[in-house]
C-alpha positions as CSV (number, residue, x, y, z in Angstrom):
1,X,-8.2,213.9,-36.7
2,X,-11.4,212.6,-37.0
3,X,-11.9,209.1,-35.6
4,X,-14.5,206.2,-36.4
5,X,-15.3,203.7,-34.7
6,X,-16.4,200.5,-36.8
7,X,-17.2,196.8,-36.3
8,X,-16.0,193.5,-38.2
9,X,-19.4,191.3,-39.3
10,X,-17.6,188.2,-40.8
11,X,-17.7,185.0,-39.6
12,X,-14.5,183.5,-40.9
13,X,-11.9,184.0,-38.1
14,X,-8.9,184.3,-40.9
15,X,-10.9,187.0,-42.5
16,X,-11.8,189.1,-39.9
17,X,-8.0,188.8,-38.5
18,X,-6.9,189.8,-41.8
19,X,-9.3,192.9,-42.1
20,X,-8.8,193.7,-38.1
21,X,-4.6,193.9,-39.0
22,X,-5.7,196.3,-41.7
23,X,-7.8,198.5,-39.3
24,X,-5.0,198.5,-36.8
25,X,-3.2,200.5,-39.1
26,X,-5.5,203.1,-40.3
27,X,-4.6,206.2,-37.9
28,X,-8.3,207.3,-38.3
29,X,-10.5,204.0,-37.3
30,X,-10.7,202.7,-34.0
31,X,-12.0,199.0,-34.0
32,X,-14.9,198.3,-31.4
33,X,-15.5,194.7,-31.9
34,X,-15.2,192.2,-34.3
35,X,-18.8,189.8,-34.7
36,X,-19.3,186.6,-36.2
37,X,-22.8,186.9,-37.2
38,X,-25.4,189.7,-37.7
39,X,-27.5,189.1,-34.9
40,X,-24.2,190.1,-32.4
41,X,-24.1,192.9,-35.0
42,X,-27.3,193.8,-34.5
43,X,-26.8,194.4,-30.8
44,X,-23.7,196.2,-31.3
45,X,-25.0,198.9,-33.4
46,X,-27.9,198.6,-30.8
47,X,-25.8,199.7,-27.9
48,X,-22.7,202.0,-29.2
49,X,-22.5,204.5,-31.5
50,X,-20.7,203.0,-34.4
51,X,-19.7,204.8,-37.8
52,X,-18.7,202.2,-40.2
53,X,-19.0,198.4,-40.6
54,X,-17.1,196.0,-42.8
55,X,-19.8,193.7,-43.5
56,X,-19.6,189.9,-44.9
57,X,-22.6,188.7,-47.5
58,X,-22.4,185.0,-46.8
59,X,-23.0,184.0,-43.0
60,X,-25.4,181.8,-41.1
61,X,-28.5,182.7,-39.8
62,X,-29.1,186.2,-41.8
63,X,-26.8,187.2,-44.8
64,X,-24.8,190.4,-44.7
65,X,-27.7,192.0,-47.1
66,X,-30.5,191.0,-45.5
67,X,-29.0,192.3,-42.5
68,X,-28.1,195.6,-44.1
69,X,-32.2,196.0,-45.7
70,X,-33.0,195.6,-41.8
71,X,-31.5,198.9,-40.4
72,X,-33.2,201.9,-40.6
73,X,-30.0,204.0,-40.0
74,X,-27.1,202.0,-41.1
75,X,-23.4,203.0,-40.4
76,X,-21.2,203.4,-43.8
77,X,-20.5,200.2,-45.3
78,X,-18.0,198.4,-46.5
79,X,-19.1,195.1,-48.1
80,X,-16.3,192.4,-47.6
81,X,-16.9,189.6,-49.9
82,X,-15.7,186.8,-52.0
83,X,-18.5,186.8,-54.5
84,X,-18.5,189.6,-56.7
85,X,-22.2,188.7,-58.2
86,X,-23.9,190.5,-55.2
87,X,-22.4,194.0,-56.3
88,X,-25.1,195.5,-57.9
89,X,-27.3,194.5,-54.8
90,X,-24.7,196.1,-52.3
91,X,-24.7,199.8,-54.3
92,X,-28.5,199.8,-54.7
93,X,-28.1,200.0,-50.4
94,X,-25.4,202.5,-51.0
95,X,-22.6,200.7,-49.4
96,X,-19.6,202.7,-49.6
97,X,-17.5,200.2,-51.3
98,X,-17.0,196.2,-52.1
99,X,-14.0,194.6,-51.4
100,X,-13.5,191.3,-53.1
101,X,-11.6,188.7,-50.6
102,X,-8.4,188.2,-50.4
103,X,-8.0,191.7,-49.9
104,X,-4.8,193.8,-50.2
105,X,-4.0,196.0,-48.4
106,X,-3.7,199.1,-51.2
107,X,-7.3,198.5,-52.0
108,X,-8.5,198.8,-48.4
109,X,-7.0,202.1,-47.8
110,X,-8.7,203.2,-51.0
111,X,-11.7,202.2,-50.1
112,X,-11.2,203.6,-46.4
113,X,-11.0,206.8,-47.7
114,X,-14.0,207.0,-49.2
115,X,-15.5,206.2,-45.5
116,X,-14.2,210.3,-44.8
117,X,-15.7,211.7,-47.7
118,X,-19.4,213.8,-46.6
119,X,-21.9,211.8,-47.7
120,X,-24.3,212.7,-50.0
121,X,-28.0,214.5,-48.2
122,X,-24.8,216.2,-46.4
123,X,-23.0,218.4,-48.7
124,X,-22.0,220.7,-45.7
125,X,-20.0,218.0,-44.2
126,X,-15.8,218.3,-44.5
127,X,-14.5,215.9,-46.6
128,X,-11.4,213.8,-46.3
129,X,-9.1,216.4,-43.5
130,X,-8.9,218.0,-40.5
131,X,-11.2,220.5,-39.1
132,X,-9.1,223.5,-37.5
133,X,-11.1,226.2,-35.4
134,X,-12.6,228.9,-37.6
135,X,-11.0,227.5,-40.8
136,X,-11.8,225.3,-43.9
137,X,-10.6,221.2,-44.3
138,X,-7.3,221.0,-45.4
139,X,-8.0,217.7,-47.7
140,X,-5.4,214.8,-47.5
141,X,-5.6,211.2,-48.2
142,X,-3.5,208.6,-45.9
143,X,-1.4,206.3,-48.6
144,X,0.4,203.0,-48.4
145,X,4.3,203.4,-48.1
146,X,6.2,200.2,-47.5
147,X,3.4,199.1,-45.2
148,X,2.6,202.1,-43.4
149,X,-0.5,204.3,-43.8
150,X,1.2,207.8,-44.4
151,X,-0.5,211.3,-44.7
152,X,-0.7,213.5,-48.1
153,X,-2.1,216.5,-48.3
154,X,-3.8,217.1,-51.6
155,X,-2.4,220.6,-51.6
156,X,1.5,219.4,-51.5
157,X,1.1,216.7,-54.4
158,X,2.4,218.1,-57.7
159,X,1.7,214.6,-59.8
160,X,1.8,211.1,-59.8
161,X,3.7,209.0,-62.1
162,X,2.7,205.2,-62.9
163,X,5.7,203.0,-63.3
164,X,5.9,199.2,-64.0
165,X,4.7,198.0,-60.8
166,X,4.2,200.9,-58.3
167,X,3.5,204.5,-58.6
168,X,5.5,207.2,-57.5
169,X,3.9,210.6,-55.7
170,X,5.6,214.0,-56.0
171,X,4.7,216.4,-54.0
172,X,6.0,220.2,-53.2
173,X,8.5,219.7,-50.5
174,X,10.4,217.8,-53.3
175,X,9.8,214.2,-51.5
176,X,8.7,211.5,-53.2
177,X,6.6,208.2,-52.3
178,X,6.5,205.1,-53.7
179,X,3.4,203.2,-53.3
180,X,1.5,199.5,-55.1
181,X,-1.7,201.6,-56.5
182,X,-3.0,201.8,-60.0
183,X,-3.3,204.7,-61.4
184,X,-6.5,204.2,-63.0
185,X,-7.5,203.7,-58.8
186,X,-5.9,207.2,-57.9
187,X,-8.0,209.0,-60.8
188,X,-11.1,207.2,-59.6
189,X,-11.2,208.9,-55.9
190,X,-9.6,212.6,-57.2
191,X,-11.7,213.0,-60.1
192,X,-13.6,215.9,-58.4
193,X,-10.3,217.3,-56.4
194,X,-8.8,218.7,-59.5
195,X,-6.6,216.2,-60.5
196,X,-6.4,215.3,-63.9
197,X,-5.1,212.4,-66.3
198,X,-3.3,214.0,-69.0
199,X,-0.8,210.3,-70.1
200,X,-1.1,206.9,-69.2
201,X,1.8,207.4,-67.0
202,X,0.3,210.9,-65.6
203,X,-1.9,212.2,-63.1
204,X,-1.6,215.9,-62.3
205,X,-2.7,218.6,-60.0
206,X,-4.2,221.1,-62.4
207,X,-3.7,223.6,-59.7
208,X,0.0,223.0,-60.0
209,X,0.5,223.4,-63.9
210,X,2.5,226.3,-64.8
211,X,2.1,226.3,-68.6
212,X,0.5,224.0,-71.3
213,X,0.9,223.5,-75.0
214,X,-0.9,220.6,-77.1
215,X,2.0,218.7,-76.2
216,X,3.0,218.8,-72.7
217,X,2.0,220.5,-69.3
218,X,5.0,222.1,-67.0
219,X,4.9,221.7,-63.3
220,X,8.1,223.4,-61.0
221,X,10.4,223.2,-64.1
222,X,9.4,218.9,-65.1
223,X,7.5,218.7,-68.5
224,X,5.3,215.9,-68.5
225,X,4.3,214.4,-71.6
226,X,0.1,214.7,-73.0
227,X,-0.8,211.2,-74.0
228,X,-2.1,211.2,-77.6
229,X,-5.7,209.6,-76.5
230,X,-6.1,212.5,-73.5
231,X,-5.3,215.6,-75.7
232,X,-9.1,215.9,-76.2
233,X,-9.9,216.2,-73.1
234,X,-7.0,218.0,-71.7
235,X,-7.1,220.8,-73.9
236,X,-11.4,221.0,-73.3
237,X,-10.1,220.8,-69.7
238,X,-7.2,223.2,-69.4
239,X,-9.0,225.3,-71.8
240,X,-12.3,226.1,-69.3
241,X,-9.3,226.9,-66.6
242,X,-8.1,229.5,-69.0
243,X,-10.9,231.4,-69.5
């Protein structure tokens, strides 16, 4: 498994305990130190090779951006903040992700995910998996399950289904996971891992779609309804498959 280690910039102590918990449970990070202003940063990133940092805009002496515009070579980047107005500034340094405080827990693992993914002058590098000797990634993506961080692999998942307050993953060993994600949040990371949203409800591995009408997809035996705003792009979609 691929590990990274990270840092903490943030220089409220309930913050960074909250974020530090969060780390403790991600299988793949391994937390280095945890620094309450950018200068101590600075020096960390100095001294040890470090490959992802969950950085805090407002802080004394030099803000989390100004900080960031300093590095010539900046780790990944998560930006941690309760402001949401410095967003645009935070892509425009091609930060990974922003995470508005307080922060749950569901949309820190999202966002961790994206940490995996090969960046983008790098197209040769694996994305989200495990490298085996002499053979390709198998992808997977670590989701919450009653408060543990627990491994999918994109290949077993047949489709995910949005209930009232939690959605439910099925995947090809017949198991199924409940989880606290939207599913407008699941689309947005497997866009480009053929998955697609065919219903409100729906998200489904095109891979794993026996047979299609206008109406409905079939996956191992379940039909699964085509919302009426998605058969557009469904059938455009399932069409290219086809031919």
């Amino acid at each position: 498994m691929q590990i990274l280690n990270c840092i903490i910039v943030e220089d409220e102590p309930l913050a960074a305990e909250i974020i530090a918990e969060y780390v403790e449970q991600t299988p793949f990070l391994n937390l280095v130190k945890i620094c309450d202003n950018a200068l101590d940063a600075r020096e960390v990133l100095r001294t040890t090779t470090i490959d992802a940092m969950f950085l805090d805009i407002n802080m004394p002496k030099l803000t989390g951006l100004e900080f960031l515009r300093t590095l010539n070579r900046p780790p990944k980047v998560i930006i941690t903040s309760a402001y949401h107005e410095y967003g645009i500034d935070g892509f425009d340094l091609q930060v990974v992700d922003y995470l508005l405080k307080p922060i749950e827990l569901e949309r820190f693992n999202l966002a961790v995910q994206k940490l995996l993914l090969p960046v983008h002058l790098a197209p040769s590098v694996p994305a989200t998996g495990i490298k085996t000797e002499g053979h390709n990634v198998r992808p997977y993506y670590f989701f919450t399950v009653n408060k543990r961080s627990v491994k999918i692999y994109l290949d077993e998942i047949l489709y995910f289904e949005s209930l009232k307050d939690s959605v439910t993953i099925y995947t090809t060993n017949d198991r199924r996971y409940n989880t606290h994600y939207q599913l407008g949040e699941l689309e947005s990371i497997l866009h480009d891992k053929s998955f697609l949203r065919i219903h409100r409800s729906f998200l489904v591995s095109m891979d794993k779609i026996d047979s299609f009408s206008a109406a409905e997809v079939e996956i191992e035996g379940r039909s699964l309804p085509i919302g009426r705003s998605h058969k557009e792009l469904v059938s455009e979609v399932l069409a290219l498959r086809t031919t």
